[in-house]
N, C-alpha and C positions, 0 to 999 in steps of 0.2 A: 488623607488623600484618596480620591476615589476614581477609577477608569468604568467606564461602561456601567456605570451607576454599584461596584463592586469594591468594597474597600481594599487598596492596595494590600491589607494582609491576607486576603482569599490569594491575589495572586504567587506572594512570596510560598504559602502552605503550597499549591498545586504544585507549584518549580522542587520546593520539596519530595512531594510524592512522586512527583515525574524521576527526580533524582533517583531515588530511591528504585523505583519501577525499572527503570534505566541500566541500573544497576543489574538487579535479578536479570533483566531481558542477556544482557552481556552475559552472565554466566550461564543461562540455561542454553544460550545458542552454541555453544562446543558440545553442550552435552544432547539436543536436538542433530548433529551430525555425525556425533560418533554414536548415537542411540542406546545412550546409556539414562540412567534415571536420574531425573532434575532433584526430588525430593529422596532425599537419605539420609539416614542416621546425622551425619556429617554437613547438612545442608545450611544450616547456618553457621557455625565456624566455618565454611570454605566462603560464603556468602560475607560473612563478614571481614574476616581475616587477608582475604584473598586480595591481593591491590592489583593483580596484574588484568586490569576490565581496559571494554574498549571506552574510551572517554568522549570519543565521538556518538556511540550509543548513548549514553547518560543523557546528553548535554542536547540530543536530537529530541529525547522524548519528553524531556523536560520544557525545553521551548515549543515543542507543539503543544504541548499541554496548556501553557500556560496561553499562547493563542487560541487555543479551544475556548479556557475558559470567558476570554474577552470577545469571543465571536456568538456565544452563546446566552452566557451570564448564567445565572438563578434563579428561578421560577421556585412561586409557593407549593405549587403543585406538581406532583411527583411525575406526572406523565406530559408534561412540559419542559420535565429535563431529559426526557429520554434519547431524545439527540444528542446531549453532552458525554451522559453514561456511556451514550455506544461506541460513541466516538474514542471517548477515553480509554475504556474496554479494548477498542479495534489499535490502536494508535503504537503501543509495544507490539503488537505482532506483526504492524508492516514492518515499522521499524527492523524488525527481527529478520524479514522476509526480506527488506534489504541488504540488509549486510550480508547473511549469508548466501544470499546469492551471487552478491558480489565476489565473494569469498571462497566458495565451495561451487558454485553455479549450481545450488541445485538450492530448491525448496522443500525443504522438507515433508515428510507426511506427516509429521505428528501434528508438527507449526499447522498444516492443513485444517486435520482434523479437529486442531484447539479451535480455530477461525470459524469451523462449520459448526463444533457445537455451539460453539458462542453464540454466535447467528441466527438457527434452530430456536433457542430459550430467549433470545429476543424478537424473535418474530413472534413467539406466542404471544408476550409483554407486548408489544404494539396490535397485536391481535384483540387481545381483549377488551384494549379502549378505541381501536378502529380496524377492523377486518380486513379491509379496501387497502390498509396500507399494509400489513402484515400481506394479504395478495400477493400487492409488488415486490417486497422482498423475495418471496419464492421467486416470482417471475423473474427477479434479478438474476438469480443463480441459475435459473434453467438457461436464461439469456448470457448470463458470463459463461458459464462453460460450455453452451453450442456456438459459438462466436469461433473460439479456440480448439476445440472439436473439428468441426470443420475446417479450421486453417490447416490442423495437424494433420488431416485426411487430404484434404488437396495437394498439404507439400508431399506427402509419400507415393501420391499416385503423378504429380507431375515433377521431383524431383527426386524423387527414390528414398526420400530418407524424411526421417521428420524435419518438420518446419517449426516445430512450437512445442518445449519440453510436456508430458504428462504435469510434473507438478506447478509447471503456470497454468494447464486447462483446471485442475485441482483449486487452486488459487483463485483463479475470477469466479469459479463457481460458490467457492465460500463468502467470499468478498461481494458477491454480488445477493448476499444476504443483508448484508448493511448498508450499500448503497440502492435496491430497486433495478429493477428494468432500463428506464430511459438513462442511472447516471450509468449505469454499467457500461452502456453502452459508447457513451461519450468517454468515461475511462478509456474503455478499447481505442477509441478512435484516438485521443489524444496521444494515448501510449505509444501507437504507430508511431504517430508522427516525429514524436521528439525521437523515437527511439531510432529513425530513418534520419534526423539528422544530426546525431551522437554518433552513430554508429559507422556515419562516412569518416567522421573526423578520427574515431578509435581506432579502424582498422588503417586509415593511412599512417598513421603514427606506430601501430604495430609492425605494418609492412614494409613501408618505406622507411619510418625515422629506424624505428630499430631490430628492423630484416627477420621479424617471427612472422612463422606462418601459422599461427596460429588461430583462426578466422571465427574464433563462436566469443559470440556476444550475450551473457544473458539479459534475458530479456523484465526478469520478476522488478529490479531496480525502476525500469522504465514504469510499469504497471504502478510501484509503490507511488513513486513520485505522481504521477496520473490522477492516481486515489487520493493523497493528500491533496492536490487542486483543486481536485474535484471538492473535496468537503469546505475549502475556504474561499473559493470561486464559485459566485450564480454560474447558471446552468446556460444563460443566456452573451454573458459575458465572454464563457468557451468558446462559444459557438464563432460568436460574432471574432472574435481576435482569429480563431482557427482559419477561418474564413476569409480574414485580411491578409493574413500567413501567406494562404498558398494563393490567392491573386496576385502579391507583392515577389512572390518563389515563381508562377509561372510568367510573371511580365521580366523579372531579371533574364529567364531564359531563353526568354521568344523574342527578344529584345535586340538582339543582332540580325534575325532573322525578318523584320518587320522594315 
């Protein structure tokens, strides 16, 4: 049986190593927040041994994975798969960047620093067989983290306080290694959006269903989700639904008013 011209056992193996992958992701992220060391004497007996993982990490990286590989496929030649590679490369550390931030609200530096070196040694790899596109990659990260730079600077000068953690400006600036300039951009834009209408529905159900006041929302969740669209959504498609969105959002509201 074959999908996308790929024998169905390519994809069982991938769900495999996503599994797998999945797995390590889950355990290094306690150990990325309490900033202790992932590899130790003890790392696989605890890796192995260890049953108590999130199953939700597993089970996320494994099914992107295996969407990767059917949006992609196999090429003969090795810098024909280097979308797949980077993809599958990048794919556990959103993952990772989600959870924990859902969890901890924070992103870690090291998760950062893993995303930027990655990024770095693959822009060289797409350097060498096109320059022009290794470019945009830089240009992506100077563009994801002045995007968020400057929010962070506007909210402390018009609201006193920050508007946007350091390690989400950390975050787009890494990430905007592997996606370029213009998706980076559309990431941002996208990530607003949902995250402006998630974030009506969180904090009513904080405040009103169940009377915390407790008002910070992070925001990296929003970004990861963004970033996966981004990779399995044309660029054109965004735009165009983005753009239906909020015609269809400002005619609801204007709509008494008319």
């Amino acid at each position: 049986m074959y999908f996308n011209n790929l024998h169905i056992l390519w994809f069982v193996l991938i769900a495999f190593v996503g599994l797998v992958i999945g797995k390590f992701v889950s355990y290094a992220d306690e150990k990325f927040v309490t900033e202790k060391k992932i590899f130790t004497k003890s790392f696989f007996k605890e890796v192995i041994k260890n049953y108590d993982f999130n199953y939700f990490i597993i089970i996320s990286v494994a099914t992107i994975y295996v969407f990767l590989l059917y949006k992609f496929g196999i090429n003969d030649e090795f810098f024909k798969n280097l979308d797949l590679i980077k993809y599958l490369i990048l794919t556990p550390m959103l993952v990772s960047a989600f959870f924990v931030d859902c969890k901890h609200r924070i992103i870690p530096n090291r998760l950062n620093l893993t995303i930027f070196e990655t990024g770095i040694i693959l822009t060289v790899i797409y350097g060498y067989n096109n320059i022009n596109v290794a470019k945009d990659m830089l240009f992506g990260m100077i563009v994801g983290a002045g995007i968020f730079i400057i929010i962070t600077l506007l909210g402390g000068l018009i609201a006193g306080k920050e508007a946007m953690g350091l390690g989400d400006v950390k975050f787009m600036g890494a990430i905007g290694l592997f996606f370029g300039a213009s998706n980076i951009a559309q990431i941002s834009m996208l990530a607003f959006f949902i995250a402006a209408i998630f974030s009506i529905i969180i904090l009513f159900v904080r405040i009103v269903i169940l009377k915390k006041k407790d008002e910070y929302i992070a925001f990296g969740p929003f970004l990861v989700i963004s970033a996966i669209a981004c990779i399995f959504l044309p660029l054109d498609y965004i735009w165009i639904t983005f753009l239906d969105l909020c015609n269809g959002l400002s005619n609801f509201i204007l709509q008494p008013f008319i």
